[in-house]
matplotlib code that plots the C-alpha trace (Angstrom):
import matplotlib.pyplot as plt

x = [0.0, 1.4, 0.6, -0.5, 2.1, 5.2, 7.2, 5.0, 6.4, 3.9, 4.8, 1.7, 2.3, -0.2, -1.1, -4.7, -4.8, -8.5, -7.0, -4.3, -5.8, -8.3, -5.9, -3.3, -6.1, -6.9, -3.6, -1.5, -3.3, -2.3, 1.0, 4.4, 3.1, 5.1, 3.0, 5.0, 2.2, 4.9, 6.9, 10.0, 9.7, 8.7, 11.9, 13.5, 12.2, 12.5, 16.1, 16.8, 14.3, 12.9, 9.4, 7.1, 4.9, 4.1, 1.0, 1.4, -1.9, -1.5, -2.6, -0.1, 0.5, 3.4, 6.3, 5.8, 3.3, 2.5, 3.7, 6.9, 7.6, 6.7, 9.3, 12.2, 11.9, 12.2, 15.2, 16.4, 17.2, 16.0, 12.5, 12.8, 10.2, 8.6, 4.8, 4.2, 0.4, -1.6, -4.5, -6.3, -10.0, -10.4, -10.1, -12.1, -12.2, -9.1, -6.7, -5.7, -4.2, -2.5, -0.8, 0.0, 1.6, 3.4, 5.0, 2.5, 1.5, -2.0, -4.3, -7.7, -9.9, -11.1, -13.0, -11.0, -12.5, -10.1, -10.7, -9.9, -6.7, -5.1, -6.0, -4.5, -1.2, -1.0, -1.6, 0.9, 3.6, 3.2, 6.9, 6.4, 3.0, 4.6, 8.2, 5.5, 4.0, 7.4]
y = [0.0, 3.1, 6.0, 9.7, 11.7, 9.0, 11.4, 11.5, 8.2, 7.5, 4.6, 3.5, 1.7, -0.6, -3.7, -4.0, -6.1, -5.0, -0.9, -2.0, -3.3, -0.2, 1.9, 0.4, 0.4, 4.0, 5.5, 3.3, 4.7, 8.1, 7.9, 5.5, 4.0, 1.5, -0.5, -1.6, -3.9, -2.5, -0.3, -2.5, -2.9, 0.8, 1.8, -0.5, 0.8, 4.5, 3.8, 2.4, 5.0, 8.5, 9.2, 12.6, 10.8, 9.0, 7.9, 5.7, 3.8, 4.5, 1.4, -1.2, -4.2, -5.8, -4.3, -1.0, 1.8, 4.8, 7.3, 5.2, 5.1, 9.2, 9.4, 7.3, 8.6, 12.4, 11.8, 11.2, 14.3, 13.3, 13.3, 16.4, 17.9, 14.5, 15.1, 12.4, 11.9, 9.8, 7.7, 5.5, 4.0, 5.3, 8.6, 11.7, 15.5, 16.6, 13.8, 15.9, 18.9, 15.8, 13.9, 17.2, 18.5, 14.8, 15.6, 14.3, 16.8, 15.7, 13.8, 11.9, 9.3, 6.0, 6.1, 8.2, 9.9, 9.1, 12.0, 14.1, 12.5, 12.4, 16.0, 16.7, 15.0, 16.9, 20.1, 19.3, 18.4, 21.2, 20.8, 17.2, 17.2, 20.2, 17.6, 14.5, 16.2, 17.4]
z = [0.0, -0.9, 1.7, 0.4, 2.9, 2.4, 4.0, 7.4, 9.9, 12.3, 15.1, 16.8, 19.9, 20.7, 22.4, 21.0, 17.9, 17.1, 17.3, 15.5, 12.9, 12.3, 12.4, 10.2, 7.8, 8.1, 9.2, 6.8, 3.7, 4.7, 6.5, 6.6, 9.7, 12.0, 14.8, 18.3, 20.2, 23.3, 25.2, 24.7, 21.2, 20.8, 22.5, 20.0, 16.9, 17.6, 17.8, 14.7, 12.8, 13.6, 13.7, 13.3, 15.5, 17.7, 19.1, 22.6, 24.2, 28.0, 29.0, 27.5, 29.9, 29.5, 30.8, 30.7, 30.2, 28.0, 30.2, 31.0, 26.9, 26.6, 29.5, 27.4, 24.3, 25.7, 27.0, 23.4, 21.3, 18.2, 19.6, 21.6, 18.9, 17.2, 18.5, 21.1, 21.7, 24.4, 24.7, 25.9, 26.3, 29.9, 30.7, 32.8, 31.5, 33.5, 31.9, 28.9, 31.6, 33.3, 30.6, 28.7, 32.0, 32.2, 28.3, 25.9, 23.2, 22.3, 24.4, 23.2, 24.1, 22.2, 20.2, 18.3, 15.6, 12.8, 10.1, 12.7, 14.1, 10.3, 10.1, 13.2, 12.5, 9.1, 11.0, 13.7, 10.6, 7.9, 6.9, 6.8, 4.6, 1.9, 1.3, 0.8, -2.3, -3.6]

ax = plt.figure().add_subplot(projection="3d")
ax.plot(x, y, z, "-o")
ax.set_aspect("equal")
plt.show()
């Protein structure tokens, strides 16, 4: 499948394999989009590639959590301005204050409404979007 922003690299990190696959079905058509179904492998990935994004379920089992991968990749530099954004499928009004506050960029709750998320990603990457359609 080839994506319409190529030049956009998405790693979705999720343990899910019903989100996953929605979401590599919607987010694949539009961006280069890599899926860790954990922290671990997350951490892995995002140091052999870079990503624009990345977009980190809070509640991963496993090893480790959202918050806990957020927290590893800031302390590398190349992702020091790669948008980082949360969420998860339980969540109360104040939770976007509290996870922005904790480092996240964007927050949202599931569902999420997709045409709005690729929107927002395109917005948050202008740069990104205008080399795609060089």
């Amino acid at each position: 499948m080839i994506a319409e922003y190529p030049n956009i690299r998405v790693l979705l990190v999720e343990s899910d394999e019903i989100s996953i696959f929605v979401m590599e079905k919607i987010l694949g058509k539009k961006f280069h989009l890599t899926v860790a179904r954990n922290g671990v492998e997350a951490l892995h990935l995002a140091k052999r590639k870079t990503f624009d994004a990345v977009l980190i379920e809070i509640r991963l089992g496993h090893n480790m959590d959202g918050i806990e991968v957020m927290e590893e990749l800031r302390k590398d530099s190349v992702y020091d301005s790669a948008q980082i954004w949360a969420f998860t499928g339980v969540a109360f009004a104040k939770d976007e204050i509290y996870f922005k506050e904790l480092g996240f960029d964007r927050f949202f709750k599931k569902p999420i409404k997709y045409t709005e998320l690729i929107n927002l990603i395109l917005e948050a990457l202008p740069e990104r979007v205008n080399s795609s359609q060089v």
